[in-house]
Backbone as CSV, one residue per row, in Angstrom:
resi,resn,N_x,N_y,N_z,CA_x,CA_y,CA_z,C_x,C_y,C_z
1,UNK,0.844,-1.198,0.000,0.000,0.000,0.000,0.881,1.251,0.000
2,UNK,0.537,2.411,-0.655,1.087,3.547,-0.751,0.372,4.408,-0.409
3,UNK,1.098,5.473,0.308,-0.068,6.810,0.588,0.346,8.183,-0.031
4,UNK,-0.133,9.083,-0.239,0.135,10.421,-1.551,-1.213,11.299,-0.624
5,UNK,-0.091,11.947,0.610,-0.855,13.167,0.942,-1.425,14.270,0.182
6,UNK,-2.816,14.661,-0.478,-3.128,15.650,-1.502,-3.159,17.444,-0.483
7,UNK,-4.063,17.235,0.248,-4.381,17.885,1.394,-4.444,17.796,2.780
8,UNK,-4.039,18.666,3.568,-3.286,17.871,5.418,-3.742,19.177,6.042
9,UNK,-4.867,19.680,6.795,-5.188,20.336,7.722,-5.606,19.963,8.817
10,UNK,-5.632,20.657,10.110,-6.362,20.658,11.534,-7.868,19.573,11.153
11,UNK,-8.502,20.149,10.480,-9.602,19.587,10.020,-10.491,19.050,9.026
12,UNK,-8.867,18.499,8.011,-9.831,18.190,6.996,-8.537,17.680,6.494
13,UNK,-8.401,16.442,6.049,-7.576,15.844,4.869,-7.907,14.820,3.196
14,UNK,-7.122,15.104,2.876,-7.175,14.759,1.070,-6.121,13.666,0.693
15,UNK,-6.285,12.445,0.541,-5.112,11.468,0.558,-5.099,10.598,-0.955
16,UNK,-4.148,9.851,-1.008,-4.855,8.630,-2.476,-3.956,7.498,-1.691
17,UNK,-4.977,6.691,-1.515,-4.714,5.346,-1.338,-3.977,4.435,-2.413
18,UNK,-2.977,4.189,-2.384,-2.526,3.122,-3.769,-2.733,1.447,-3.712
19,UNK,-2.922,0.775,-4.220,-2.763,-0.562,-4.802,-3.480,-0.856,-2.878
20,UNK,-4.903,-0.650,-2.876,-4.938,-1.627,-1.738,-6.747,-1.938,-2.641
21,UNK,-7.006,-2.708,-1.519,-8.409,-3.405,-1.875,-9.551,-2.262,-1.667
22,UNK,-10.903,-2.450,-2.028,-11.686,-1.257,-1.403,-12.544,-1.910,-0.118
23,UNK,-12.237,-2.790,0.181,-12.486,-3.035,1.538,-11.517,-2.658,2.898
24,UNK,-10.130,-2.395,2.169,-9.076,-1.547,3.415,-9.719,-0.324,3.699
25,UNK,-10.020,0.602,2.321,-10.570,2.217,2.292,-11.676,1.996,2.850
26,UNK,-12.522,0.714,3.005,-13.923,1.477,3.601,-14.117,0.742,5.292
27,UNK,-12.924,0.293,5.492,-12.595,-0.021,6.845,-12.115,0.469,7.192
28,UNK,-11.348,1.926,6.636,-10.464,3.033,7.391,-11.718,4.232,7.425
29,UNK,-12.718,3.900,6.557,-13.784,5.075,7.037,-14.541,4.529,7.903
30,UNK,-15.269,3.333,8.330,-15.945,2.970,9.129,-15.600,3.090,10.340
31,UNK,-14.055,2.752,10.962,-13.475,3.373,11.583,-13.218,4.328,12.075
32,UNK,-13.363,5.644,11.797,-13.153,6.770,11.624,-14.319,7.334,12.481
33,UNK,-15.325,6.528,11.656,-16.924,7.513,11.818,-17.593,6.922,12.979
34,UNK,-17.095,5.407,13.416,-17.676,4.504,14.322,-16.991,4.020,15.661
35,UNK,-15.324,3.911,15.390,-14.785,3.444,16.422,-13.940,3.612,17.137
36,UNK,-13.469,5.208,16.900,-12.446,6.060,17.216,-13.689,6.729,18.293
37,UNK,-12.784,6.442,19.666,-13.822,6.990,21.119,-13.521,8.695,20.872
38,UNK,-14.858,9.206,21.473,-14.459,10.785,21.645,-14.943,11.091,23.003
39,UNK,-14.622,12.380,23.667,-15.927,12.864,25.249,-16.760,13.777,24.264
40,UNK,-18.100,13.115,24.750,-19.465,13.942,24.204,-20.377,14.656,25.547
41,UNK,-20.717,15.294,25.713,-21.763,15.670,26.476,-23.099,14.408,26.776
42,UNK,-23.262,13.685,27.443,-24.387,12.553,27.478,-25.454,12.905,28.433
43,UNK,-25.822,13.951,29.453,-26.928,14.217,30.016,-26.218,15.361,30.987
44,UNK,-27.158,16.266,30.779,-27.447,17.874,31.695,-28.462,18.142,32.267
45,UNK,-27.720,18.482,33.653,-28.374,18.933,34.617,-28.684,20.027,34.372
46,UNK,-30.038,20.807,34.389,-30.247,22.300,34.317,-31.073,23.081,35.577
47,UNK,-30.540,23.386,35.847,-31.054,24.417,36.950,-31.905,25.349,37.159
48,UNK,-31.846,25.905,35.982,-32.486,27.054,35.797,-32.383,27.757,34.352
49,UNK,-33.764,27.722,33.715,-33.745,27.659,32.467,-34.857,28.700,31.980
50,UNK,-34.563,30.169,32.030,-36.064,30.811,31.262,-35.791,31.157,30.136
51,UNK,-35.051,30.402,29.338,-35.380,30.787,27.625,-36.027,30.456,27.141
52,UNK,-36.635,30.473,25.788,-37.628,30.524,24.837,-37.562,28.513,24.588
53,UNK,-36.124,27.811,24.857,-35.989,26.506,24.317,-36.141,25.723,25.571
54,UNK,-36.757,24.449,25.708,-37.665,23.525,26.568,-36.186,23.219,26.792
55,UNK,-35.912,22.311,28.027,-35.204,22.068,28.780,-34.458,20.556,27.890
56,UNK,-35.106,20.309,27.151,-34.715,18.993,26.247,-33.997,19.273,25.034
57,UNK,-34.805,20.537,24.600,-33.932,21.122,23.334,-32.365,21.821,23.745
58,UNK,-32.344,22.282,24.851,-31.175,22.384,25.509,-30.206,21.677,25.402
59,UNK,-31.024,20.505,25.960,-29.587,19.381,26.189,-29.597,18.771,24.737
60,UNK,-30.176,18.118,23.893,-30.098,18.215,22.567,-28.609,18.858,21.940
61,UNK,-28.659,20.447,22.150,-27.958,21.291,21.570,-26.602,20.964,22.258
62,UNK,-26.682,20.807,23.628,-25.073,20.259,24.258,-24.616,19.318,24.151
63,UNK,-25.668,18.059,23.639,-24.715,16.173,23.148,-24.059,16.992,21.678
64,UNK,-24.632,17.681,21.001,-23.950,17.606,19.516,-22.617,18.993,19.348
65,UNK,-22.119,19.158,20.633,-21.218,20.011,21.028,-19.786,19.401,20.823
66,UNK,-19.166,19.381,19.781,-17.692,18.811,19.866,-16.698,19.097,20.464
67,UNK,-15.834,18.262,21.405,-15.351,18.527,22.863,-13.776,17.888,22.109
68,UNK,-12.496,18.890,22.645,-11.247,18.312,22.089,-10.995,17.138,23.275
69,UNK,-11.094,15.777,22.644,-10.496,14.525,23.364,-8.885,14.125,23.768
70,UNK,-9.098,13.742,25.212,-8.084,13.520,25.783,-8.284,11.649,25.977
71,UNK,-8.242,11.015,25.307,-8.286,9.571,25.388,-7.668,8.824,26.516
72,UNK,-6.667,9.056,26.570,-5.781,8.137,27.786,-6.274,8.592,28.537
73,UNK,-6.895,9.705,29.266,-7.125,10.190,30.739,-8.517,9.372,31.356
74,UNK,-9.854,9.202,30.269,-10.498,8.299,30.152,-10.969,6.792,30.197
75,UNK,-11.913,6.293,31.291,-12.296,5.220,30.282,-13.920,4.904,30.333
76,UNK,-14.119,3.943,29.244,-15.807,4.138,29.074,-16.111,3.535,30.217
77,UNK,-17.704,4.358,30.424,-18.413,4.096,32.070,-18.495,2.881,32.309
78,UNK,-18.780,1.747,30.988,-19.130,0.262,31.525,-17.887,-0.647,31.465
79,UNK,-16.508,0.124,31.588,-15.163,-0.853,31.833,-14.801,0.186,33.080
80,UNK,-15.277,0.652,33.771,-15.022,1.720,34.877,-15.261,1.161,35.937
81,UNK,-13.947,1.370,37.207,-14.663,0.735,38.376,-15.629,1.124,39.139
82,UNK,-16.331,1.978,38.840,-17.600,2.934,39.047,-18.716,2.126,38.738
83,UNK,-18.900,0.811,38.056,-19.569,0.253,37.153,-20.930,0.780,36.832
84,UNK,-20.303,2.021,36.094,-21.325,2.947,35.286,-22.033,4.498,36.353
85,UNK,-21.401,4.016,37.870,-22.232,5.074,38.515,-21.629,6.436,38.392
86,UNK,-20.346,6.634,37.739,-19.744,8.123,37.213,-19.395,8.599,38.592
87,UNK,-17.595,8.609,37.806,-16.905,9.327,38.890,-15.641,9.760,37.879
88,UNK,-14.422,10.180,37.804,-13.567,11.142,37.771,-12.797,10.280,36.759
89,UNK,-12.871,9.107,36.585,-11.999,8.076,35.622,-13.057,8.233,34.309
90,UNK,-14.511,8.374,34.570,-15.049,8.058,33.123,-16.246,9.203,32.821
91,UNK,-16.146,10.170,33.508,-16.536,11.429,33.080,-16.135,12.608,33.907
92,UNK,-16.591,13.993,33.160,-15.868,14.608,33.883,-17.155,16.030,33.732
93,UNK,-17.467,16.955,34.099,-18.447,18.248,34.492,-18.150,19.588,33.768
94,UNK,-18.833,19.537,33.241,-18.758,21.273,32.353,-19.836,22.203,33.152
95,UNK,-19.780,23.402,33.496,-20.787,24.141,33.805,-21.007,25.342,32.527
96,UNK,-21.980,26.029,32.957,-22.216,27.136,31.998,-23.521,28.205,33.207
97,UNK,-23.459,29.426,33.508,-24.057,30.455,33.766,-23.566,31.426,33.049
98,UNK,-25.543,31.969,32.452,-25.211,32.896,31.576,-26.878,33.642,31.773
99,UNK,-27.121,34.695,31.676,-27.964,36.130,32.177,-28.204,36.866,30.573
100,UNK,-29.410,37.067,30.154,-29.599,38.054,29.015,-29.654,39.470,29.515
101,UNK,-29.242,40.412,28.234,-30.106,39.744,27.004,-28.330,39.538,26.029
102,UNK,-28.285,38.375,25.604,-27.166,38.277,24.997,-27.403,36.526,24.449
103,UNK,-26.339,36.406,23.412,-26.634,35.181,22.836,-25.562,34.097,23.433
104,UNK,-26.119,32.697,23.368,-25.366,31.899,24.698,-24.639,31.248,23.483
105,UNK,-23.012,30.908,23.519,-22.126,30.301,22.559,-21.485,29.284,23.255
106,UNK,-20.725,28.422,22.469,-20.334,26.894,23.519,-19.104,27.088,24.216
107,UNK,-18.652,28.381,23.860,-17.413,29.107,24.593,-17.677,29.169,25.854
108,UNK,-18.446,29.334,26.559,-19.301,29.561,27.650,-18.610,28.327,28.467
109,UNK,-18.876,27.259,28.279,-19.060,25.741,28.532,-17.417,26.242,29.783
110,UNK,-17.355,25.841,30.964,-16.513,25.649,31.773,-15.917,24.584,31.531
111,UNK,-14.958,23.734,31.968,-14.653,22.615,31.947,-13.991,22.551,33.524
112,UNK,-14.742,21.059,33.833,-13.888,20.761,35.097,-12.218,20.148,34.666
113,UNK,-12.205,19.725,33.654,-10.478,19.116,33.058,-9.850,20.194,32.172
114,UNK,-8.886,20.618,32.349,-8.092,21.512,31.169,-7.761,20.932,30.050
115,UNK,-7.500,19.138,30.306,-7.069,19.050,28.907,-8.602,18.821,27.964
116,UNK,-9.658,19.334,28.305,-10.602,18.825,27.964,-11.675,20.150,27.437
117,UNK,-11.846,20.606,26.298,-12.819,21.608,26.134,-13.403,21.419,24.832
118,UNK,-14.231,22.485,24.730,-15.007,22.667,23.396,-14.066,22.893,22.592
119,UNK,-14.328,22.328,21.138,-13.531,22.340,20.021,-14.010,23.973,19.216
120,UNK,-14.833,24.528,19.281,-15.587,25.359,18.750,-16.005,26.072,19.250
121,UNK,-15.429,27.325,20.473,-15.962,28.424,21.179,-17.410,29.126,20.001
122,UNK,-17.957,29.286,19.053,-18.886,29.968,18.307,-19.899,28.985,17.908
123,UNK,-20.107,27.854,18.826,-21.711,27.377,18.325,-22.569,28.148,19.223
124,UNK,-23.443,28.519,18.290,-24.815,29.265,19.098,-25.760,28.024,19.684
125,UNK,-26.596,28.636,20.995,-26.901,27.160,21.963,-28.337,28.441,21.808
126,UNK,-28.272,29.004,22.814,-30.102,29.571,22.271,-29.394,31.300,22.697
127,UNK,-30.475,32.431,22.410,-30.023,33.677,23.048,-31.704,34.281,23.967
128,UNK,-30.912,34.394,24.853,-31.341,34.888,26.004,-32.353,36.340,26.309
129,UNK,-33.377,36.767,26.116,-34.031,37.902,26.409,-33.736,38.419,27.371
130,UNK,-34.299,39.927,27.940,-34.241,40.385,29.218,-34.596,39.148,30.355
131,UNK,-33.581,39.835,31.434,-33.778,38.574,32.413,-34.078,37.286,32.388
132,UNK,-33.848,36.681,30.827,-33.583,35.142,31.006,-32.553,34.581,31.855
133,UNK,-32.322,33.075,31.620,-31.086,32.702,32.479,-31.090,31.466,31.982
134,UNK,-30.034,30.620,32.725,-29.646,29.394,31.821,-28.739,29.114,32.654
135,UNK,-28.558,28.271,33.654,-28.103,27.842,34.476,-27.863,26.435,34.394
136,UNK,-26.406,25.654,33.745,-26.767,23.844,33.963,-25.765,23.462,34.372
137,UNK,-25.672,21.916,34.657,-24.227,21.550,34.581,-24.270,20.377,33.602
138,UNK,-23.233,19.942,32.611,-23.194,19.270,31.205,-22.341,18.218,31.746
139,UNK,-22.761,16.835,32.109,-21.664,15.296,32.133,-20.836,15.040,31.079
140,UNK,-20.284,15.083,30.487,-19.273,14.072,29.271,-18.789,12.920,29.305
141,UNK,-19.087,12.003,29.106,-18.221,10.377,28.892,-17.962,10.090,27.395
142,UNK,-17.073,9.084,27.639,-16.299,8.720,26.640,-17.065,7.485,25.852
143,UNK,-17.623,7.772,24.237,-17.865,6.769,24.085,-17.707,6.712,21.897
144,UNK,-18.619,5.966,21.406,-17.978,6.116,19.999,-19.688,6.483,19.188
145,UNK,-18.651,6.583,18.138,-20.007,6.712,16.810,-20.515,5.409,16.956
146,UNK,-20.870,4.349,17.133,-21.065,3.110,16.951,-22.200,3.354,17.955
147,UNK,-22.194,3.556,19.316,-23.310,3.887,20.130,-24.148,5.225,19.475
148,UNK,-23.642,6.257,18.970,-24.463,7.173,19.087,-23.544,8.614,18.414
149,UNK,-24.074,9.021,17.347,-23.917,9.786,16.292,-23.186,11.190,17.120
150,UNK,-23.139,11.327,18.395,-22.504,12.344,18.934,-21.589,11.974,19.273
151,UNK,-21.161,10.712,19.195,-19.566,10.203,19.537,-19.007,10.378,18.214
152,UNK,-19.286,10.404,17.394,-18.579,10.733,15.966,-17.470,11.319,15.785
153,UNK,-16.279,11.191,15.788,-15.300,12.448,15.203,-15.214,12.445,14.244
154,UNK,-14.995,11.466,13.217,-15.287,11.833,11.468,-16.678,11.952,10.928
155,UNK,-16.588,13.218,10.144,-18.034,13.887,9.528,-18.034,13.946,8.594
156,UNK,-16.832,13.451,7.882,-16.814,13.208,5.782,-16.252,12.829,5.505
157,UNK,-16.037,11.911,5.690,-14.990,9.965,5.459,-15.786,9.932,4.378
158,UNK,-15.132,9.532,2.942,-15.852,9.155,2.242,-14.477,9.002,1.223
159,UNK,-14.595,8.032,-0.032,-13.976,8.118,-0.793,-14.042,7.748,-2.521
160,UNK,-13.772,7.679,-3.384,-13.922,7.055,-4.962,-12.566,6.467,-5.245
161,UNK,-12.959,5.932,-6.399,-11.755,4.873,-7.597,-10.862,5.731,-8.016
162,UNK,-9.786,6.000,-8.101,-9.189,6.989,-9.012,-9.168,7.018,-10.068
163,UNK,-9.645,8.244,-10.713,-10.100,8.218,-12.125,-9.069,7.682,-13.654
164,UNK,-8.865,7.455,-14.179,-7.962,7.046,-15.318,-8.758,7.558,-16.814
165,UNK,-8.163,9.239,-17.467,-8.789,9.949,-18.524,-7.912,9.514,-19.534
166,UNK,-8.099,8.555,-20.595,-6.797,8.384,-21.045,-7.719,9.281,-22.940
167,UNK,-6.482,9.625,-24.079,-7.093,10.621,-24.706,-6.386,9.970,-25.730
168,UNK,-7.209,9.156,-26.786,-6.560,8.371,-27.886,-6.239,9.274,-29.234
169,UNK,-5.175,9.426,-29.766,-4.232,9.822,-30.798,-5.047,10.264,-31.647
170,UNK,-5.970,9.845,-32.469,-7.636,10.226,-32.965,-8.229,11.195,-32.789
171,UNK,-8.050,11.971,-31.245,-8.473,13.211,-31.082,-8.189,14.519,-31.680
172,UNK,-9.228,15.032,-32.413,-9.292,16.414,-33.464,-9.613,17.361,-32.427
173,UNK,-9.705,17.385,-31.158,-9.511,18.868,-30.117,-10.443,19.719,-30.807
174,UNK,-11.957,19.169,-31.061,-13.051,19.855,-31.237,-13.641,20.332,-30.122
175,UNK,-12.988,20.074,-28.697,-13.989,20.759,-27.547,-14.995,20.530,-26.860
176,UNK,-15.724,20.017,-27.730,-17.033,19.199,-27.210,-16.972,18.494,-25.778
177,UNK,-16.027,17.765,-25.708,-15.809,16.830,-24.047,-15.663,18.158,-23.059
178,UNK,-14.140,19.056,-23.474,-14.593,20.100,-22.615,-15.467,20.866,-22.068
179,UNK,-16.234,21.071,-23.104,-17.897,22.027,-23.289,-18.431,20.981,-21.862
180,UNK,-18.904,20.113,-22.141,-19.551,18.973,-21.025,-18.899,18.986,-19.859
181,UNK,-17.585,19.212,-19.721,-17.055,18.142,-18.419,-17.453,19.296,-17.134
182,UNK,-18.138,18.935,-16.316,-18.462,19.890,-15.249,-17.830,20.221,-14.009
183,UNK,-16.688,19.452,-14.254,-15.659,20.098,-13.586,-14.521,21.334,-14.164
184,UNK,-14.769,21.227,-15.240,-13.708,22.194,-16.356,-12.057,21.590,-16.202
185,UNK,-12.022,20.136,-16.016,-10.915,19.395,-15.882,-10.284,19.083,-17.692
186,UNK,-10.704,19.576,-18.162,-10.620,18.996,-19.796,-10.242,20.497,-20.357
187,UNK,-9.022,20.821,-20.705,-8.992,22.417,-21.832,-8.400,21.787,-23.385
188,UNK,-8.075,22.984,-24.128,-7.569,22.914,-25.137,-6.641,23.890,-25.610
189,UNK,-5.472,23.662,-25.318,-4.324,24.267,-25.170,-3.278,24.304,-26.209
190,UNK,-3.059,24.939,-27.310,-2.334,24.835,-28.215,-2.622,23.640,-29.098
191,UNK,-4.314,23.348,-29.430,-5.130,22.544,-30.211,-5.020,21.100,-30.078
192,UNK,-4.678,21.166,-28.524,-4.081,19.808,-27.728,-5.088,19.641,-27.148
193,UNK,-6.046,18.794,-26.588,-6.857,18.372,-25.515,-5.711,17.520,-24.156
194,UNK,-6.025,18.597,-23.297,-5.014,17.987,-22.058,-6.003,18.444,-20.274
195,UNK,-5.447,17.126,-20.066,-6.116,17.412,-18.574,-5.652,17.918,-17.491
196,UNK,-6.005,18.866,-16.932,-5.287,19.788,-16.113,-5.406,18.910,-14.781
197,UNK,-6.353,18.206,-14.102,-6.733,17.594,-12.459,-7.443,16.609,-12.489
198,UNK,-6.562,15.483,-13.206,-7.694,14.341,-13.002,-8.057,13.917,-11.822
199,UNK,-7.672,14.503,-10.179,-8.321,14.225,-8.724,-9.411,14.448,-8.812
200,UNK,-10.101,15.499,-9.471,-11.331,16.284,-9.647,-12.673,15.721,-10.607
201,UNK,-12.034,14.726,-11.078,-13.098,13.898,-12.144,-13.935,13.363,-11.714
202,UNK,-15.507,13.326,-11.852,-16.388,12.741,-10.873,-16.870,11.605,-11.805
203,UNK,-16.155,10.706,-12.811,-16.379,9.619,-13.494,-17.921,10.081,-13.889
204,UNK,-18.381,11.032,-14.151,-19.442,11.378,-14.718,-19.699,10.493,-16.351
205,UNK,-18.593,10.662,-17.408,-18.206,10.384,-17.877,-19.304,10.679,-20.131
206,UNK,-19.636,12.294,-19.346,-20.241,12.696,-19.958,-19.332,13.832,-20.986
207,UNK,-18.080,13.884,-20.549,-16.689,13.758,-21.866,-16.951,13.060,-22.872
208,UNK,-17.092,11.422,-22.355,-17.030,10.688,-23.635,-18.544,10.413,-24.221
209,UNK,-19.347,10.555,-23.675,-20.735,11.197,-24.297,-20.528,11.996,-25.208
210,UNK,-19.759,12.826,-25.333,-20.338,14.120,-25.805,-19.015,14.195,-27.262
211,UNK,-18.310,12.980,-27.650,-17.278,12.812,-28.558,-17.842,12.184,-29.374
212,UNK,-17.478,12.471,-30.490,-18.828,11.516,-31.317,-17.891,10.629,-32.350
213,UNK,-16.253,10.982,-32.068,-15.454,9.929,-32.427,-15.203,8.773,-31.366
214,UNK,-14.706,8.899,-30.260,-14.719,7.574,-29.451,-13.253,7.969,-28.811
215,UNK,-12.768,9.433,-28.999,-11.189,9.350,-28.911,-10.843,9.836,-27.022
216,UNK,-11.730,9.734,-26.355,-11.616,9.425,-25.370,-12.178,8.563,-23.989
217,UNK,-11.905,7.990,-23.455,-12.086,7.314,-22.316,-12.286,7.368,-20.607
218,UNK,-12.632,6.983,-20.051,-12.769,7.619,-18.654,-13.336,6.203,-17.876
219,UNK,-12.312,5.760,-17.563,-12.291,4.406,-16.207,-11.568,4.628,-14.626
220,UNK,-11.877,3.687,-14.219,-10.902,3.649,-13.045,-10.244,2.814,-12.465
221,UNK,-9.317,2.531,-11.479,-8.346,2.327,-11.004,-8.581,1.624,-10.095
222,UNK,-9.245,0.375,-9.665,-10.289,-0.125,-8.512,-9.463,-0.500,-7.363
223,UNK,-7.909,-0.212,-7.483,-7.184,-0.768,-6.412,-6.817,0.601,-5.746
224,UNK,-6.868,1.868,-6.206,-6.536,3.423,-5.817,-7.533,4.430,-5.357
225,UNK,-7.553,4.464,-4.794,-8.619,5.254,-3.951,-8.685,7.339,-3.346
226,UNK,-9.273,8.197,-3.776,-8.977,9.231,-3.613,-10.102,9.115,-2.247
227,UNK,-9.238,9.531,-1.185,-10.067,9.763,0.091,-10.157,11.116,0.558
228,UNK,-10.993,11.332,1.098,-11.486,12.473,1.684,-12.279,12.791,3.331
229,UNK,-11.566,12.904,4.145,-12.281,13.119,5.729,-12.193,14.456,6.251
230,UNK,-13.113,14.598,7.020,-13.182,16.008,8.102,-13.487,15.414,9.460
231,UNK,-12.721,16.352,10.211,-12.767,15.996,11.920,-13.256,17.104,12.090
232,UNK,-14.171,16.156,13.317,-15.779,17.390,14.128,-15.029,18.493,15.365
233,UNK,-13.231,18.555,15.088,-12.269,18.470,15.996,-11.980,18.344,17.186
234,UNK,-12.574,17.090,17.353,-12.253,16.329,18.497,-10.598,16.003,18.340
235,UNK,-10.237,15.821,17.061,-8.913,15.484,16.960,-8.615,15.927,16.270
236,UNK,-7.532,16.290,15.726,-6.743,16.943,14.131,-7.250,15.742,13.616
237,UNK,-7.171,16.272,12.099,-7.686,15.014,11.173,-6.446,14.279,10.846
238,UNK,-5.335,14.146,11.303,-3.882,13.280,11.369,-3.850,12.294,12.082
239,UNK,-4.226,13.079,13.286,-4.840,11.825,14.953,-5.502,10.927,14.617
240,UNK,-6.632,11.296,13.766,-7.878,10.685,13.967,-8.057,9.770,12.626
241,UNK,-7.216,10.152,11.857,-6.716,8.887,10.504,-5.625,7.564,11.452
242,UNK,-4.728,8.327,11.754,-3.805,6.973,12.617,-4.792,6.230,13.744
243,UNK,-5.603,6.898,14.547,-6.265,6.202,15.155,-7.265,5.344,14.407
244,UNK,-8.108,5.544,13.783,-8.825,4.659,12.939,-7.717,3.984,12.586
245,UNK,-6.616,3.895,11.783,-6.073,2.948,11.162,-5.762,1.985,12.656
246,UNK,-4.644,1.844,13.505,-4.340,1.383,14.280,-5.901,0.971,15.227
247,UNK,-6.905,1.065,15.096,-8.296,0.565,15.817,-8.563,-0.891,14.606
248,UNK,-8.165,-0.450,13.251,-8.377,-1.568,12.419,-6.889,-2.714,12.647
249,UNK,-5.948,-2.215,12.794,-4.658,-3.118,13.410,-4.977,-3.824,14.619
250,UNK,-5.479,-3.497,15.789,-5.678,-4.388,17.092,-6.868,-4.966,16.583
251,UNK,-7.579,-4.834,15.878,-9.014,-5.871,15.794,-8.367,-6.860,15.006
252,UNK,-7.717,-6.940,13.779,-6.948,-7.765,13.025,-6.130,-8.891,13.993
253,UNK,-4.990,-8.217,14.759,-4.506,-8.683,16.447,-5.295,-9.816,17.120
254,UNK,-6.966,-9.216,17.624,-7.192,-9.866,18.161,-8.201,-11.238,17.105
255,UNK,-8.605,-11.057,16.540,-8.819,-12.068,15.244,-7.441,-12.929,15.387
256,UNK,-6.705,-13.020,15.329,-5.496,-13.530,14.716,-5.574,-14.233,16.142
257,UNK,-5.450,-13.978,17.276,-5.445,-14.370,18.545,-6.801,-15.358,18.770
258,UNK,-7.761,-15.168,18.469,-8.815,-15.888,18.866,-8.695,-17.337,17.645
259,UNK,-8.295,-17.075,16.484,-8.115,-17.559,14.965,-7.326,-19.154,15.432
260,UNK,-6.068,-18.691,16.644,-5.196,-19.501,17.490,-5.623,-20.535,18.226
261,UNK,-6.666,-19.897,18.555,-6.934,-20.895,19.830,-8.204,-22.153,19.203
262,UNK,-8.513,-21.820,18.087,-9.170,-23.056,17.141,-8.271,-24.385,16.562
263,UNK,-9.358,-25.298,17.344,-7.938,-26.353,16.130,-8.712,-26.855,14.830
């Protein structure tokens, strides 16, 4: 397997998978989206609540709050010697007091752990009229996308075949494929038809529609894969690719281990 970093940010990466199967690529997204643990907000206490939003829509708005994860400091409530009754190993207390008239943001959110906060000081939670109030305290435990869509840290794991535009000798650079291609990946450059980004090709393949000689083609590459993820930044999207990968390495591990003990 080969990897060909395209794009590498805090929150968002662009990769091409080489020569692997498409069951590796869609076990490094399932991963990603399902089994990489994050701390979510899982039930709030509210105290005191006179805004316009019911006490449910509240807490609603605080599970889907993305919190930067500290993994090792953690562990989930039902491997906890707490067995599930919550204490300091498998969750940890956010507060928030806040007074209108002003609008309430997730910046707000206290944290009882430092290494532990909102990923996103600017989500709006509700705003406050004269003498409203909003008084809670927010639990967090550690758990995954697999239980519940707010454990999620990947939010656009997704990937395609890599495209293969190949442009047979035959071609009279009449334009036509260009005219069509809706990416504008196709020009004509010194009465050459040449492709400027074949990453960008959505195998539409309404180029070769639109040739009414046959002098081009558009397949793919079923072992190469152009991937694409965003982190909800719970983690840099670097973290949170090695972790998915290495979550698919110990399951392999323990397969291989159980695989043993069969005769």
């Amino acid at each position: 397997m080969d990897i060909e970093i395209i794009e590498l940010s805090d929150d968002k990466a662009k990769f091409l998978l080489k020569d692997v199967k498409a069951a590796v690529a869609n076990g490094l997204r399932r991963s990603m989206l399902a089994e990489v643990p994050t701390m979510a907000i899982d039930y709030v206490n509210i105290y005191d609540n006179t805004s316009v939003l019911f006490d449910e829509q509240i807490a609603l708005r605080f599970g889907l709050i993305p919190l930067i994860t500290d993994v090792d400091s953690y562990v989930f409530p039902e491997d906890c010697d707490c067995e599930g009754e919550g204490c300091t190993k498998c969750q940890l207390s956010l507060t928030l007091s806040a007074e209108g008239p002003k609008m309430v943001y997730s910046g707000e959110l206290l944290s009882s752990d430092p290494k532990i906060s909102v990923a996103d000081d600017k989500i709006p939670i509700v705003e406050l009229k004269e003498r409203h109030k909003l008084v809670l305290e927010a639990i967090a435990k550690l758990g995954t996308g697999r239980k519940h869509s707010k454990w999620q840290a990947g939010v656009g794991c997704g990937y395609k075949n890599m495209p293969i535009i190949t442009i047979a000798e035959n071609c009279d650079s009449c334009g036509k494929c260009a005219e069509e291609c809706p990416r504008n990946i196709l020009i004509i450059e010194d009465d050459v038809l040449t492709v400027i980004d074949p990453l960008k090709c959505s195998l539409c393949k309404l180029c070769v529609e639109a040739c009414e000689i046959g002098a081009i083609t558009v397949n793919s590459d079923v072992n190469s894969f152009i991937f694409q993820m965003e982190s909800d930044g719970s983690y840099p999207s670097k973290e949170l690719i090695i972790k998915g990968a290495d979550i698919i390495i110990d399951k392999a591990k323990q397969l291989n281990e159980i695989l043993a003990t069969i005769d």
